[in-house]
Backbone as CSV, one residue per row, in Angstrom:
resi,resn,N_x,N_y,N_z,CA_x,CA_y,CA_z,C_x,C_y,C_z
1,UNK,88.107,146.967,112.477,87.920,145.658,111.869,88.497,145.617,110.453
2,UNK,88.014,146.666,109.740,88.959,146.611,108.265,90.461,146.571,108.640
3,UNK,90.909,147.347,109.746,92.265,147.563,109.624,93.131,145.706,109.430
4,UNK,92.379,145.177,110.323,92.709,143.859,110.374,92.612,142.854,109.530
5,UNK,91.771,143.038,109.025,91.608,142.127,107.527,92.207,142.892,106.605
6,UNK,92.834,144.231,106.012,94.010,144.395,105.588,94.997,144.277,105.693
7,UNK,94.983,143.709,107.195,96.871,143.354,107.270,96.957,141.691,107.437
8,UNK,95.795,140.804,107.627,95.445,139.357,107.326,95.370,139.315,105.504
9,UNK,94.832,140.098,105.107,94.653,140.222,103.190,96.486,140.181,102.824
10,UNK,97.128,141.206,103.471,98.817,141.489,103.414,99.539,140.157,103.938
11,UNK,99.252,139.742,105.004,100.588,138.228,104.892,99.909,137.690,104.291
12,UNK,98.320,136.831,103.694,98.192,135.829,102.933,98.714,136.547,101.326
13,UNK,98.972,137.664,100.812,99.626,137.829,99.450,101.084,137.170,99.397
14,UNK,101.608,138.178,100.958,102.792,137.942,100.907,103.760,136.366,101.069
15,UNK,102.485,135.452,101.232,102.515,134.018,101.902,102.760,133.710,100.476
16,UNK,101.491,134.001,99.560,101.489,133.240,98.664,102.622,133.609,97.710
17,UNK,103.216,134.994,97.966,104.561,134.806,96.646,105.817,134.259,97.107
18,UNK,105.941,134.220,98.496,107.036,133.562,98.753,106.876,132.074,98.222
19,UNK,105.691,131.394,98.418,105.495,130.038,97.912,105.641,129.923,96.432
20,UNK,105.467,131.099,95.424,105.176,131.184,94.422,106.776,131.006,93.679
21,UNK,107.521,132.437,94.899,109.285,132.632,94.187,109.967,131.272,94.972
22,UNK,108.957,130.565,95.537,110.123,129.085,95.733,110.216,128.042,95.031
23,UNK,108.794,128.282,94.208,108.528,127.258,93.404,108.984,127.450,91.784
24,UNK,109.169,128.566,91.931,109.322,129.455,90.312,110.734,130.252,90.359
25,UNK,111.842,129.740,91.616,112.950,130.861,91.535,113.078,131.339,90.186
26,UNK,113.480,131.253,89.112,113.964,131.331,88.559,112.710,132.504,86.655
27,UNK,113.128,133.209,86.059,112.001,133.771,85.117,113.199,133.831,83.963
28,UNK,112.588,134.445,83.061,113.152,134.563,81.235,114.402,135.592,81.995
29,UNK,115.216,135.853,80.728,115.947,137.080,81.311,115.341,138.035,80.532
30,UNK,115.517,139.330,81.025,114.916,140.578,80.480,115.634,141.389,79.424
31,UNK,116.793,141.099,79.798,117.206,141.819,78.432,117.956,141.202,76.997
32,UNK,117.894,139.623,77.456,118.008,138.882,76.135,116.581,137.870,75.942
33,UNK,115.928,138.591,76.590,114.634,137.891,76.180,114.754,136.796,76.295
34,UNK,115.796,136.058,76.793,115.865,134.268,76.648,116.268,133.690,75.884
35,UNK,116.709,134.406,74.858,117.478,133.789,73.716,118.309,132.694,73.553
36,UNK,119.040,132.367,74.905,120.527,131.852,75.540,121.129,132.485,74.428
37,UNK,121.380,133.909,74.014,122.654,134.197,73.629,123.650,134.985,74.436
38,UNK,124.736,134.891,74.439,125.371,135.633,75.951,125.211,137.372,76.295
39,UNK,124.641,137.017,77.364,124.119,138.685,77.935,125.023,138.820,79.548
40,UNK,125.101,139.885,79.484,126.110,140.395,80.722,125.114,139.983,82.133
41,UNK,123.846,139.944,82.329,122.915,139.398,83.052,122.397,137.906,83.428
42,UNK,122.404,137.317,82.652,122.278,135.247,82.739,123.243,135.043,81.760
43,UNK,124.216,135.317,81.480,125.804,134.539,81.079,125.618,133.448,80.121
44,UNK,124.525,133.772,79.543,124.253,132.529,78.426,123.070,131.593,78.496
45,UNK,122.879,131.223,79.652,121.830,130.488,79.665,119.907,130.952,79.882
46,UNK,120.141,131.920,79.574,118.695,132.984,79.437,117.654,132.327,80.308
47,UNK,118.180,132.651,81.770,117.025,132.679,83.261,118.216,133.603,83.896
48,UNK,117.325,134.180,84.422,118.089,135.480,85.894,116.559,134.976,87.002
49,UNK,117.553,135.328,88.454,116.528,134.921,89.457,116.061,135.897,90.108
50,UNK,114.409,135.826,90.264,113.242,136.672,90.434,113.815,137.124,91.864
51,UNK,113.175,138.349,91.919,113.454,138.750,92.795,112.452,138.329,94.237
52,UNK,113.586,138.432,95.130,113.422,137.852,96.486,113.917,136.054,96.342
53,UNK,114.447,135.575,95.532,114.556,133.996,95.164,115.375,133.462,95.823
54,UNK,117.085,134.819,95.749,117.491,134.338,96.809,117.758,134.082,98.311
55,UNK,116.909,134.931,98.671,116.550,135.039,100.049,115.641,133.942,100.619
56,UNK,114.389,133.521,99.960,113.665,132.635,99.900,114.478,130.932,100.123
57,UNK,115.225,130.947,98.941,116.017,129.692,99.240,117.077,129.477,99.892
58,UNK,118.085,130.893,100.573,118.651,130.575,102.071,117.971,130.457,102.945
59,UNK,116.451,130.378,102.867,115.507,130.534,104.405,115.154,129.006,104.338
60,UNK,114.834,128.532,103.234,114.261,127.372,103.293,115.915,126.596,103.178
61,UNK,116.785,126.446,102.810,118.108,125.689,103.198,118.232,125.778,104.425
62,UNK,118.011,126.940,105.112,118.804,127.267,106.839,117.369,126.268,107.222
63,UNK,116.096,126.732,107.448,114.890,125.442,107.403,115.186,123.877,108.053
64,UNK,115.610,123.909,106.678,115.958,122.190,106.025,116.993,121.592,107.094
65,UNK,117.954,122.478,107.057,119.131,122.340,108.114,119.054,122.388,109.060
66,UNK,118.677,123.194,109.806,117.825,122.830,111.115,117.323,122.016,111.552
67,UNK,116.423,121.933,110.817,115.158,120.415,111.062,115.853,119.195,111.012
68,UNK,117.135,119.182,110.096,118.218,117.641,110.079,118.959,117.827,111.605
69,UNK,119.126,118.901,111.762,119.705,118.968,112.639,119.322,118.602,114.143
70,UNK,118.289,119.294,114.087,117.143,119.004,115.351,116.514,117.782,115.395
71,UNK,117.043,116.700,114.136,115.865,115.415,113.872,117.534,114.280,114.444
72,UNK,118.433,115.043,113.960,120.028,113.937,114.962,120.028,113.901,115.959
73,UNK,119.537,114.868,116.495,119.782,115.410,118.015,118.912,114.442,118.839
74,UNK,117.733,113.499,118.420,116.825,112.620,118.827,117.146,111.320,118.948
């Protein structure tokens, strides 16, 4: 029974950061602190994207696309 509510405890974390890095792609940059002064990492504009962000938002584009797709098809 624990085993199971540790791995129900594991997708609702993992639920909630995907919702979290879709809503928040984007954080400070780390090694110009955000400055926007030009760093070899965010090119000036001081945000670099969190990790998993972009994976997250080809899933929800391919999603989106689909669903237009599957909603013509009607």
């Amino acid at each position: 029974m624990i085993i199971i509510h540790a791995v129900l405890l594991t997708l609702v974390l993992l639920l909630a950061r995907a919702v979290y890095v879709w809503a928040r792609p984007r954080r400070r940059c780390p090694w110009c602190r955000g400055e926007r002064r030009r760093c070899w990492r965010c090119k000036g504009n001081g945000e670099t994207w969190r990790l998993g962000a972009r994976l997250i938002r080809r899933a929800h584009v391919a999603g989106h696309n689909a669903w237009n797709e599957w909603r013509s098809r009607q």
